[in-house]
C-alpha positions as MATLAB code, in Angstrom:
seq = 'XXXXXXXXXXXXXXXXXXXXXXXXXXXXXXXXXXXXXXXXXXXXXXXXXXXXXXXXXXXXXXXXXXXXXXXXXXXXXXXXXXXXXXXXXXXXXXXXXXXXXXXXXXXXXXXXXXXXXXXXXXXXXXXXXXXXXXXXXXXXXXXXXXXXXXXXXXXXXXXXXXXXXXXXXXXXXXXXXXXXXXXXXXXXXXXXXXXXXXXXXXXXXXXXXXXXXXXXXXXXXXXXXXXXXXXXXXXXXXXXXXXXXXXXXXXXXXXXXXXXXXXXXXXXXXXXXXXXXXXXXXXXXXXXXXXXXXXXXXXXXXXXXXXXXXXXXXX';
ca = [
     149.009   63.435  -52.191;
     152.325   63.097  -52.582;
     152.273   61.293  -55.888;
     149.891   63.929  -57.060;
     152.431   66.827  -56.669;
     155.164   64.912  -58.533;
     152.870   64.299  -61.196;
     152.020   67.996  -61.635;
     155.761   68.686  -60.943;
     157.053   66.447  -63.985;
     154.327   68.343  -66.041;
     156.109   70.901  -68.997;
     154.776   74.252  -68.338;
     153.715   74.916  -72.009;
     154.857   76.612  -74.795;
     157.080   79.669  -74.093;
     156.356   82.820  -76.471;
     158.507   82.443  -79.042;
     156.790   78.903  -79.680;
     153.481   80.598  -80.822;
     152.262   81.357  -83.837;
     152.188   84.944  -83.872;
     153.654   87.516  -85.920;
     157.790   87.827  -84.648;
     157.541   91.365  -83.217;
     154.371   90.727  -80.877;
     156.607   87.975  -79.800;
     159.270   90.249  -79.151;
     157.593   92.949  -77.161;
     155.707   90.372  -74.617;
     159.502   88.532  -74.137;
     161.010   92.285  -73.606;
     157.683   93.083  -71.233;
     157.855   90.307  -68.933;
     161.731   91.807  -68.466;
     160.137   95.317  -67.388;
     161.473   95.990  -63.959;
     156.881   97.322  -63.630;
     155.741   94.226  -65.665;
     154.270   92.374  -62.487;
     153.189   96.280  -60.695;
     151.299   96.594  -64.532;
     150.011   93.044  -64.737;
     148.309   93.562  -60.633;
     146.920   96.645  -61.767;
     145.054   95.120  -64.342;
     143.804   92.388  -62.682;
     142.714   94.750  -60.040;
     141.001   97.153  -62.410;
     139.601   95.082  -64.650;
     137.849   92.188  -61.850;
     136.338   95.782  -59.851;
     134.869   96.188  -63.112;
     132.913   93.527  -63.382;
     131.971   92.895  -59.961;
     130.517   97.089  -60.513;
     128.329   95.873  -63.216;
     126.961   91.866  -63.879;
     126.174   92.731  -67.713;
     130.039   92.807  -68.621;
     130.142   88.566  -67.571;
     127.308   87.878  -69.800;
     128.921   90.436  -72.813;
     132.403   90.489  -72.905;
     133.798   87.956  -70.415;
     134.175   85.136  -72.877;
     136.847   85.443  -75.547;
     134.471   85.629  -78.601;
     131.948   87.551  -77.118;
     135.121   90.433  -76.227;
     136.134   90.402  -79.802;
     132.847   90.798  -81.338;
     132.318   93.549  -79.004;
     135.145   95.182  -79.656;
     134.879   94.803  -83.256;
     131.465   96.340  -82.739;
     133.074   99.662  -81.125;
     135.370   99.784  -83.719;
     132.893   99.382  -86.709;
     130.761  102.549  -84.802;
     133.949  104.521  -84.148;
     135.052  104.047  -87.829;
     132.503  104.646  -89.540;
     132.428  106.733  -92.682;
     130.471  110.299  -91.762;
     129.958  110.940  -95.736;
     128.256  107.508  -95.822;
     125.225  107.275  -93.679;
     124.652  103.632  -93.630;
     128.261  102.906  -92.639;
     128.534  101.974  -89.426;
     128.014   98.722  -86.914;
     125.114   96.922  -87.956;
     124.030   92.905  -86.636;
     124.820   91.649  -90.314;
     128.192   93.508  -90.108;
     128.994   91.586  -86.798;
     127.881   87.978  -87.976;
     130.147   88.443  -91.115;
     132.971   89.444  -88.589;
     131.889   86.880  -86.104;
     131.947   84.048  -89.209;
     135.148   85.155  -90.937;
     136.913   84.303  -87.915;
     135.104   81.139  -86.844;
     134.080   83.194  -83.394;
     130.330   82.700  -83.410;
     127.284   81.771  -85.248;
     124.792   84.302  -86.856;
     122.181   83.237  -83.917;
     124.645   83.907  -81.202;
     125.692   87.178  -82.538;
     122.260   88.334  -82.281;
     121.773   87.325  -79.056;
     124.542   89.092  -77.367;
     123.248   92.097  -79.539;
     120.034   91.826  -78.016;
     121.379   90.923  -74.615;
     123.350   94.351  -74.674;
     120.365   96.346  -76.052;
     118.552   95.210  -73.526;
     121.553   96.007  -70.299;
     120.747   99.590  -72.508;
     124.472   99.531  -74.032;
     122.860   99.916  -77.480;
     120.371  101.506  -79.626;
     119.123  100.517  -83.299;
     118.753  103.584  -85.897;
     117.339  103.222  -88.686;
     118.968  104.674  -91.991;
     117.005  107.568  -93.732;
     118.144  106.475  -97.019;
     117.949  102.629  -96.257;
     115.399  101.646  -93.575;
     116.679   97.954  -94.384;
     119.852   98.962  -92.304;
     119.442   99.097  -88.651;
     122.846  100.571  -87.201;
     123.655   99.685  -83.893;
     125.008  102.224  -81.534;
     126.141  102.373  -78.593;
     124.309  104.539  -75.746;
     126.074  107.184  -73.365;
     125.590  103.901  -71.296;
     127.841  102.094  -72.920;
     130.013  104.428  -73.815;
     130.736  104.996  -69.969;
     131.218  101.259  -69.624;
     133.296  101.198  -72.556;
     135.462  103.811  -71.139;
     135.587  102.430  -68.155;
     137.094   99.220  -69.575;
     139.556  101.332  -71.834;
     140.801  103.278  -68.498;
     141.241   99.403  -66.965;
     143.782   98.686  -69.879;
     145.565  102.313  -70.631;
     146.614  102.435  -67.130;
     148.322   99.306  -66.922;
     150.413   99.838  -69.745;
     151.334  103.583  -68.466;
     153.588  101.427  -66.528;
     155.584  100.142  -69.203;
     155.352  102.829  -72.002;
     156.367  106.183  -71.771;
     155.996  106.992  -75.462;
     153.093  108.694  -74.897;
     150.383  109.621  -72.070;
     147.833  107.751  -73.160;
     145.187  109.123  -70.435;
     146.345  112.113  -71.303;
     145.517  111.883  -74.839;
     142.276  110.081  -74.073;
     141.169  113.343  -71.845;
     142.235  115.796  -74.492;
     141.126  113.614  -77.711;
     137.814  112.619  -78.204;
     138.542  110.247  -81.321;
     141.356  108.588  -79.886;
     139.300  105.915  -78.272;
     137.870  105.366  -81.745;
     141.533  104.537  -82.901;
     142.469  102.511  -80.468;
     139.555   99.872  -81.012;
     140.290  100.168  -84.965;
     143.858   99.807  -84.489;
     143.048   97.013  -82.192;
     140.920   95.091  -84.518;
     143.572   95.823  -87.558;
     146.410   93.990  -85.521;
     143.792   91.141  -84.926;
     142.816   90.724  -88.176;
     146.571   90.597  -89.536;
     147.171   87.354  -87.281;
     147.449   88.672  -83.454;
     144.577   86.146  -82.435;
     146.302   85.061  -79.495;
     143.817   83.051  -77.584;
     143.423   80.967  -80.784;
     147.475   80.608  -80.729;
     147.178   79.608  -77.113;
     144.733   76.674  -76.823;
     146.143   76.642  -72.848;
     143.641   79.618  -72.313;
     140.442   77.950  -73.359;
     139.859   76.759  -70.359;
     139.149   80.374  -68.948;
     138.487   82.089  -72.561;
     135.373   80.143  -73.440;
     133.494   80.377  -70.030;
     131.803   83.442  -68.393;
     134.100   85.044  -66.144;
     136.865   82.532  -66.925;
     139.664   85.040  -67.112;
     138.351   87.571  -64.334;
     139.207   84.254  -62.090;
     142.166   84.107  -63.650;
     142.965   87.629  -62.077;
     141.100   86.575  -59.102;
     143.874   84.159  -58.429;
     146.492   86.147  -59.474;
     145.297   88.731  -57.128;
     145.034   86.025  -54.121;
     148.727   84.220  -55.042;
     151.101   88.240  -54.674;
     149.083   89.443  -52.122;
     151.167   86.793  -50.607;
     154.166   87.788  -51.583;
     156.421   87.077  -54.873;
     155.267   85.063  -57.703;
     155.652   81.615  -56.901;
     153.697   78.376  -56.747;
     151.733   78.909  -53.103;
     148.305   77.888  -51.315;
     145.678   80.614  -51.731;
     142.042   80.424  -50.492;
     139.484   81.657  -52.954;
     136.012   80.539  -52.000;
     133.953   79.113  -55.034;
     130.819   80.723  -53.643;
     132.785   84.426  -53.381;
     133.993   84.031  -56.776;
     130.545   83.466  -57.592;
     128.866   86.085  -56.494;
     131.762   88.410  -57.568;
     130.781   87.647  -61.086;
     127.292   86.853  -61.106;
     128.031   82.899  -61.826;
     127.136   79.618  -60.036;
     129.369   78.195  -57.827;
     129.317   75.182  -59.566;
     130.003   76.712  -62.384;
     133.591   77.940  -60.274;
     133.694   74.631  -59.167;
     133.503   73.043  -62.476;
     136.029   75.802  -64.062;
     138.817   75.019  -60.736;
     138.498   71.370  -60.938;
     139.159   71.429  -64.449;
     141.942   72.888  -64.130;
     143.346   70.637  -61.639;
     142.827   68.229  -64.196;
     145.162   70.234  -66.982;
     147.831   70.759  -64.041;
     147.221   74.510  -62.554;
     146.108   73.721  -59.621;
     145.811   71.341  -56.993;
     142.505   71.659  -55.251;
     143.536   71.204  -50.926;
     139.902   71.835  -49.276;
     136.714   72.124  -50.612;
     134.691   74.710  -52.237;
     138.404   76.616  -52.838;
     139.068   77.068  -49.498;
     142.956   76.496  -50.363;
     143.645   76.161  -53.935;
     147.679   75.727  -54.900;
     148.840   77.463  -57.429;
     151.423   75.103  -60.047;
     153.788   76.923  -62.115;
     151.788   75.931  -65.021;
     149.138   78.580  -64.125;
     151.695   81.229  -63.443;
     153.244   80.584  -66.814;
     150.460   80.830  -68.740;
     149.213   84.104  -66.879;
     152.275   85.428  -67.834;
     152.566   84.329  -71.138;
     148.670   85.693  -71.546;
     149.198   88.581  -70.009;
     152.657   89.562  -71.522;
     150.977   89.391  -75.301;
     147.934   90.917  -74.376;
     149.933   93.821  -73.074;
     152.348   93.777  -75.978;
     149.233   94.140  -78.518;
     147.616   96.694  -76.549;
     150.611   98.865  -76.462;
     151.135   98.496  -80.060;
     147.833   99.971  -80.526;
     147.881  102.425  -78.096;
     150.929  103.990  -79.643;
     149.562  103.594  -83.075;
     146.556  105.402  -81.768;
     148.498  107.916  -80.305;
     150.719  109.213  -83.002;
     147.713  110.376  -85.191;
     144.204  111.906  -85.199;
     141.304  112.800  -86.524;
     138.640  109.874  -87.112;
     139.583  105.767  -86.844;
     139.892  104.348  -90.860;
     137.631  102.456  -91.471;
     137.753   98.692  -90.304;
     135.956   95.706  -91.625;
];
């Protein structure tokens, strides 16, 4: 055991921020956010917020708890919220989604369809066909998923309350019914000019490319301060509560927490997670995650913010 921890303990962390290749002021912002004196309040409330979310509704592990699955549906909301009103066939349609989905290397055509149909199907979505064009089926979203949507939205605005007081982004969000629209579009124009951050931080695949992967991220997060500072410490996080939290296998936890072990973020102290250590490798990537997620979000939030009217038109 003991040749185990110094092991992990001669490990580097990883890359610090300003080693990533992302454009110099997102880098910026998440260094000068992880100095907030509320960066760690901000990054608890998320986790919190965003893991009651999807242990309130199943759907969101299939949809939008893997990396390219999120972006394609955000890109979808954005494509809806955008759309042109003079130009009835504008709008989110499946074709729209696999060119999005292939011009970033996210997903195949069949894939895309599937988590179309997957949503249509949780009632998130409806197809309408175009008057003019019956070829073109839009896809919209339903008051359904526009509540889950919101929901989601609400789990990220309030976070970053905590660290911006430009503007009152719930606020706005009560008062403004397009903003939403602006945020996803102004969202999607950051990505698309080179904020892909989980594709600048292979660390994450490990959580971004399974289902629930980063909502056990938070789950551990959660676990480690509700013991007290951020520091490398024993939590216990049961692979079969996890589980059901997220509508997973446990061996699918299982798998997820022992491969991690493997990359140095944990070390695994009883079975089926009854006391999982937390290395500093884990905590540093959270926070390096965390910081740029934040640092984009706020950046389009604000964007958002200072104008109105309908989203431009993205994509």
């Amino acid at each position: 055991m003991v040749r185990i921890q110094e092991e992990f303990a001669a490990q580097p962390l990883g890359r610090s921020v300003g080693d990533l290749d992302l454009p110099s002021w997102l880098v910026d912002d998440a260094k000068a956010l992880q100095e907030h004196p509320s960066f760690h309040a901000a990054l608890r409330l998320y986790a919190e917020l965003v893991t009651e979310n999807f242990e309130k509704t199943y759907a969101l592990t299939r949809i939008i708890s893997e990396e390219a699955r999120y972006m394609i549906s955000v890109a979808w909301l954005a494509m809806h919220h955008s759309r042109d009103p003079h130009d009835p066939s504008s709008g989110a349609t499946t074709t729209r989604l696999q060119a999005f989905a292939a011009r970033f290397g996210l997903a195949g055509p069949n894939r895309v369809a599937a988590l179309v149909a997957i949503m249509r199907h949780a009632g998130w979505l409806q197809q309408r066909h175009v008057a003019s064009d019956r070829r073109i089926k839009l896809i919209e979203p339903t008051a359904r998923g526009l509540a889950v949507a919101e929901a989601m939205t609400v789990a990220t605005l309030r976070p970053m309350q905590l660290l911006s007081n430009e503007h009152d982004y719930l606020q706005i969000m009560r008062a403004d019914p397009e903003f939403v629209g602006r945020y996803y579009a102004e969202s999607m124009r950051l990505y698309e000019s080179g904020c892909r951050i989980a594709l600048a931080l292979p660390e994450f695949d490990l959580f971004g490319k399974q289902n629930a992967g980063r909502e056990v991220m938070f789950k551990l997060w959660i676990a480690m301060t509700n013991k007290g500072p951020v520091e490398p410490t024993v939590v216990s996080c049961a692979y079969n509560q996890l589980a059901k939290s997220f509508g997973v296998s446990r061996g699918h936890i299982r798998r997820m927490i022992e491969k991690g072990q493997g990359q140095g973020l944990f070390v695994v102290r009883a079975p089926g997670g009854q006391a999982i250590e937390i290395l500093p490798r884990f905590i540093h990537l959270h926070l390096t995650l965390t910081s740029l997620e934040f640092a984009l979000m706020i950046r389009a939030a604000n964007a958002a913010a200072a104008t109105s009217g309908r989203a431009e038109r993205v994509f």
